[in-house]
N, C-alpha and C positions, 0 to 999 in steps of 0.2 A: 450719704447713703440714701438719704429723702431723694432727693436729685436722680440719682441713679435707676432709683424703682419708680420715681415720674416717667424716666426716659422711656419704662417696660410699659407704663401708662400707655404711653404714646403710641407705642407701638401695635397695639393692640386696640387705637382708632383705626388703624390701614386695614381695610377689605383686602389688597394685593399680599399680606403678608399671614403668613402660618402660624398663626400664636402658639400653638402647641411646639413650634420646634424655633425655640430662642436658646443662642448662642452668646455667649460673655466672656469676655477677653480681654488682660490687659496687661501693662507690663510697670512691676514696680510700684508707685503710688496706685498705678492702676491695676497691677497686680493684686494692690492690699484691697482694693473698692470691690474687684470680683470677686475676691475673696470672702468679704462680707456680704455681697448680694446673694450668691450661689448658697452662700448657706442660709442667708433669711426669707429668702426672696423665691419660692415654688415654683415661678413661672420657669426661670431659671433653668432650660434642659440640658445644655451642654456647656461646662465651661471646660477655662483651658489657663488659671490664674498662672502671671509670668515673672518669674527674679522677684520672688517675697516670701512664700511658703517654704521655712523651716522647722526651726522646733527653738520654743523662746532660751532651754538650758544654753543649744548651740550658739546665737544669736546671744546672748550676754556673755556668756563664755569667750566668744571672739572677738566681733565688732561692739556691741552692746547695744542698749535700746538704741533705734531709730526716727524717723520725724513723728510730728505731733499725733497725727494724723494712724498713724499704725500702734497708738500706745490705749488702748483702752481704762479708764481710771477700776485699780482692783483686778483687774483681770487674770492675774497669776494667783490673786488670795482667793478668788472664788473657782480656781480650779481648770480657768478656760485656756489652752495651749494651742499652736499654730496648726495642729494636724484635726483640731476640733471644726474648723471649717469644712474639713474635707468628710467628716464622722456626718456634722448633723447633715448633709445633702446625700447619704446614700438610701438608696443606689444607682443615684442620677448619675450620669458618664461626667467624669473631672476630672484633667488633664494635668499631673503638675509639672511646670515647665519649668526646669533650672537650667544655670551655667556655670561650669567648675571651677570657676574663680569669680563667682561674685562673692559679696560678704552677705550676703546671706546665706550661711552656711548650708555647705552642699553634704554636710554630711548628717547635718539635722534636716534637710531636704530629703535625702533616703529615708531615713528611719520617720519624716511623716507619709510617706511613700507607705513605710512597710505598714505603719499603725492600721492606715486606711483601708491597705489590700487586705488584711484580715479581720475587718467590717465587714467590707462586698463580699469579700468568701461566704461568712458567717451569714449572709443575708442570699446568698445563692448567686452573686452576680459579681465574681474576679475581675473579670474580663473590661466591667467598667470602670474602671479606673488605672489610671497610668501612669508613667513620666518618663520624660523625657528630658535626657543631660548633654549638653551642647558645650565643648570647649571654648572659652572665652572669661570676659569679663559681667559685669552687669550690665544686663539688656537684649533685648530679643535678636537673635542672629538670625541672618536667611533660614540656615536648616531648622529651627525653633521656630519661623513664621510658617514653614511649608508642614512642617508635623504637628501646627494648631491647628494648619487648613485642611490637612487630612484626617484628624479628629471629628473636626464639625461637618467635613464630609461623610464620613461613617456615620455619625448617629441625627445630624438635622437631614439628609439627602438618601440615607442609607446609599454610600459609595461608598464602596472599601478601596480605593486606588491611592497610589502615593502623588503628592503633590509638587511637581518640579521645583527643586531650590532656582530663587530668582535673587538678582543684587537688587533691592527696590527701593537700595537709595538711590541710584539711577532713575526713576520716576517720579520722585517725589515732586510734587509740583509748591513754586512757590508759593508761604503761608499766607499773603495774601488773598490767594485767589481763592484759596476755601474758609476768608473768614465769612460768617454770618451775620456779624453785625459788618456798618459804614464803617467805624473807625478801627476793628478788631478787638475793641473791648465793649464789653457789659456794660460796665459802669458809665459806659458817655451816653447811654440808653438814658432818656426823659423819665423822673421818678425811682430809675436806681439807685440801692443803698449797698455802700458796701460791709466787710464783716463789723468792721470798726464801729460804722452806724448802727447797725444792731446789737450788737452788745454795747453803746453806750443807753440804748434805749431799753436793752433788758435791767441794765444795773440802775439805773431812774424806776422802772418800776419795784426793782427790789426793796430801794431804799426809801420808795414809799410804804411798802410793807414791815419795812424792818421798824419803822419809823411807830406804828400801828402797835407791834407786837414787845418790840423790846421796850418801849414806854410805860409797860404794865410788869416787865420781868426785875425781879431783884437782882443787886451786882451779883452776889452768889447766885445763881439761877443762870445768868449769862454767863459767866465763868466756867461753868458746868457745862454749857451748851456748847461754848469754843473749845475746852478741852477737846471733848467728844471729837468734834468735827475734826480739827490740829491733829489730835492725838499726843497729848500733855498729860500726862496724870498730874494727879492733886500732888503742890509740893507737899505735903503731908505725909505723902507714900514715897517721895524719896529720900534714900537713907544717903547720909552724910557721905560725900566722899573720901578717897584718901590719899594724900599727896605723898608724892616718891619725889626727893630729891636728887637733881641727876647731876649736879653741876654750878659752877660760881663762873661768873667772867664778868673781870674789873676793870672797868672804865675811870674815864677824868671826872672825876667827882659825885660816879655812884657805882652801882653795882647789878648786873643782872642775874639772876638766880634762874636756873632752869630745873623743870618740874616735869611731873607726869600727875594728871588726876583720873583717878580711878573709881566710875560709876558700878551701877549694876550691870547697865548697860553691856557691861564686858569690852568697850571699845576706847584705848586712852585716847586722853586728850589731853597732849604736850602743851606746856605752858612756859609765860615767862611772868618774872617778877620785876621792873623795873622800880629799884630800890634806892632812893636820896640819903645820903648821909645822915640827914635827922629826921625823919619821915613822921609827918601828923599822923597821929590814932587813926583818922580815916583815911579809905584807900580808895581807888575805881577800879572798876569792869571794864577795861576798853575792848568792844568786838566787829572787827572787820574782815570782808569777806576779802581779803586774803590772809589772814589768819593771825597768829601770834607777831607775826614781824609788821604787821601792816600798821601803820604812821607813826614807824619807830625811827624816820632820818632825825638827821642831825637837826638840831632848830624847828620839828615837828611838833606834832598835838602832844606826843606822849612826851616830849623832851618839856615843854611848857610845864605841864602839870608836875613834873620834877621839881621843874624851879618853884613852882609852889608847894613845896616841899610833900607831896601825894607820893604815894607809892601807887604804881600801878599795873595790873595785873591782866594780862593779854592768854590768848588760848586759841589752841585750833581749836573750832566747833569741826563734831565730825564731816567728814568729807574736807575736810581743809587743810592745807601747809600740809603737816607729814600723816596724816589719814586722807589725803588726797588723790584724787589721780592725774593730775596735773596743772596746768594753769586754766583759769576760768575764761571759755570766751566772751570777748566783750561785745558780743549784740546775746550770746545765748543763756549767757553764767554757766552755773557747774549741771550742764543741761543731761547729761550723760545720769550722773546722780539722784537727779530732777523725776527724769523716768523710771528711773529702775523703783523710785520710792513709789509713784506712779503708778505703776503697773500692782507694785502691791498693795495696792488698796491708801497710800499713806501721803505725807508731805516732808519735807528736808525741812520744816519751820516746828515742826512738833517736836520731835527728837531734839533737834538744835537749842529750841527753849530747854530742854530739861539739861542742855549741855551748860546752857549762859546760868541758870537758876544751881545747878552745882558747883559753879564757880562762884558764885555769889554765896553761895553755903559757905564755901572753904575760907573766901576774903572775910564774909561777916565775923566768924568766929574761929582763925588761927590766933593760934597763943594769946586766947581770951578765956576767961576765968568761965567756968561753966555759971551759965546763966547771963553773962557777959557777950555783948557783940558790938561790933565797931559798926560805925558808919558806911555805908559802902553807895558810893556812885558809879550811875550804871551810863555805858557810853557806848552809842552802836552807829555803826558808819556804812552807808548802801543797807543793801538785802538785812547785814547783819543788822539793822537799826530795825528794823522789821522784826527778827528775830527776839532784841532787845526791849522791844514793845508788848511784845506776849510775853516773856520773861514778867517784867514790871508789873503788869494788868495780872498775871495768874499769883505772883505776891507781890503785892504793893507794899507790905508792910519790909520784904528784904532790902529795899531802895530808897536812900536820901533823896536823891536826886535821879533823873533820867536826861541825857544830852541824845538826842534823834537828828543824825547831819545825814543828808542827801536823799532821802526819805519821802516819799509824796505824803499828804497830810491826810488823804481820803484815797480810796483807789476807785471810788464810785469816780471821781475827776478824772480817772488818769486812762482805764479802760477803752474810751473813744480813740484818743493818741497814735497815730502812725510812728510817734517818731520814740517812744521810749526803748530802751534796751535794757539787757542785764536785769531785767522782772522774774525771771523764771523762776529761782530759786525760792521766790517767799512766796508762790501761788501755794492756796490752799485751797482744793477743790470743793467749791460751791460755798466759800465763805461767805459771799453777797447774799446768800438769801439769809444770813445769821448776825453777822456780824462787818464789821468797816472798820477803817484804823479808828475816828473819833470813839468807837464804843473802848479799845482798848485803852485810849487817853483816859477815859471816862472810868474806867476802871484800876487805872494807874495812878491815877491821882492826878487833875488838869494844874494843880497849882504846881505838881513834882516835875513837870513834863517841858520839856523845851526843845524846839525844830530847830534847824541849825541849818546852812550850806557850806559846803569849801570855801565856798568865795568869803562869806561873811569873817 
């Protein structure tokens, strides 16, 4: 958005240019960038935003959140909705351009239409605001580029005349020819950085701050701080689960027991019991991000700890296995779910701990004499190891042990990285200025705590 109001900067050196009638235009990612200029940005006289302006109910309802870039953190819990761009810039002329089959719903596209037009009514000025609906898919078509050029004709030129539809991918000239730099990218520019370089250089100065401030904070004091941020309550404040048995299925020399755990939360979470013929008092937490069945093969991690006679105890965390909405991709994770928590103000690692920290209620003390609880080891694999680490760090005292496999050790390390994937799901918005994984070590217990890899 900086970028884009530089660009108005700029334009507003040129003597040959009418600053009072600036036009803004775009389709999609660019669509979403007008979107956000036209509303913060005054200079801003006429826009004409292309294939993105809906209304977020439609847009979750059908396709669901979209790129990073169109997800503001909170922005559903503080009230802000897609037709609020078009609200705060009246009664500047704004165009909205749709196409009745993009997935950006055309029908949350009308009704930001309607919201709008009874703004500029209200404010005396109908007339400025429009839209226009083009049959197709997503992306600007002839008749959508000649009825933006006829928009910016009417109110930057005052010319009310219709705009000839032209094929102008017909003209397009090769991208070479209008790149700006030598090589067509930025970055081979002398002294360019790209995003990667800067946020590794923002989380260095973080963690020289954190370094400062958490030095002086008690473990409860931090604890308090990461809930907050997470969104964890105290386990203190949650009430015991309760387990629904659903099911036996008997295997060569154990047995698995199927479950449902039941939060306040209101959302189960299907579980399994992998159960050994003579099973030690103590049990584990195993939690991987694909859910209850994940390193359950034959001659796997959980088949091992069998042989060492553990019983052990797997779960969807929500959004997982059968509270899912399907398989996780593997550069994105469950990026879908990522957003939507996202937009509400929230993270999938908050919630999730209080899902691994229920589970860990129910293993510590089934058919355990009250005031009695078993040993329980806690085991978290990918993102879920992440998860697994708030878990531990927010009660240390419910965990013998902690195993953390595939896991970065710090994420202040990893931030720079072009090449990580599958991160999404355990981002927790602005943890760097609070906290790092070693503070959650630090709070879990460093002599409880063990990093692990597949490979190992």
């Amino acid at each position: 958005m900086w970028d884009a109001m530089r660009a108005i900067d700029y334009v507003h050196t040129r003597d040959d240019i009418d600053t009072s009638k600036i036009g803004y235009t775009g389709c999609s990612g660019g669509g979403t960038l007008t979107s956000y200029i036209m509303a913060l940005d005054p200079r801003v006289t006429c826009a004409a935003p292309a294939c993105y302006l809906t209304t977020f109910r439609k847009l979750i309802e059908t396709r669901g959140p979209q790129d990073s870039e169109q997800n503001i953190f909170g922005q559903i819990a503080f009230g802000m909705d897609h037709p609020d761009y078009v609200i705060m810039r009246a009664p500047r002329p704004t165009l909205i351009t749709s196409t009745t089959g993009d997935y950006f719903d055309i029908k949350g596209a009308w009704e930001n239409y309607r919201q709008a037009k009874r703004v500029y009514g209200v404010l005396g000025y109908p007339h400025q605001v429009d839209m226009v609906e083009v049959e197709g898919s997503h992306g600007v078509k002839p008749q959508s580029l000649a009825t933006i050029g006829h928009w910016m004709q009417r109110w930057l030129l005052e010319k009310d005349a219709n705009v000839a539809i032209r094929d102008f991918e017909d003209d397009l000239q090769e991208s070479t020819v209008l790149n700006c730099t030598e090589s067509g990218q930025v970055l081979s520019l002398k002294n360019e950085r790209s995003v990667f370089d800067l946020n590794a250089e923002l989380a260095k100065s973080l963690a020289a701050q954190r370094q400062e401030t958490n030095g002086t904070l008690s473990d409860e004091a931090l604890r308090t701080a990461i809930r907050k941020l997470a969104g964890i309550r105290n386990p203190s404040e949650l009430p015991a689960p309760k387990m629904e048995e659903v099911g036996r299925i008997f295997k060569d020399g154990y047995h698995i027991d199927k479950l449902v755990l039941h939060t306040d939360s209101g959302i189960p979470l299907p579980g399994l019991t992998f159960h050994p013929k003579k099973p030690q008092d103590g049990a584990y937490v195993y939690l991987t991000d694909t859910g209850k069945t994940g390193d359950s093969e034959k001659n796997g991690p959980i088949e091992k700890l069998m042989n060492d006679n553990y019983a052990v105890v797997t779960i969807d965390l929500r959004g997982q296995g059968e509270t899912g909405r399907g398989e996780r991709d593997e550069i994105l994770g469950d990026w879908k779910q990522f957003y939507l928590a996202y937009l509400m103000g929230k993270s999938l690692v908050g919630p999730r701990t209080e899902d691994a920290l229920a589970t860990g209620h129910f293993v510590a003390n089934y058919d355990k004499p009250a005031g009695e609880r078993r040993e329980v080891h806690l085991v978290g694999v990918g993102q879920a190891g992440i998860v697994a680490l708030h878990a531990a760090a927010m009660n240390p005292d419910l965990f013998t042990s902690v195993t953390i496999k595939d896991v970065p050790k710090s994420w202040t390390e990893i931030v720079g990285s072009q090449d990580l994937q599958g991160q999404l799901d355990s981002i927790v918005h602005g943890a760097l200025r609070v906290y790092d994984l070693p503070d959650l070590v630090r709070l879990a217990g460093p002599e409880k705590v063990k990093f692990e890899t597949s490979a190992e």
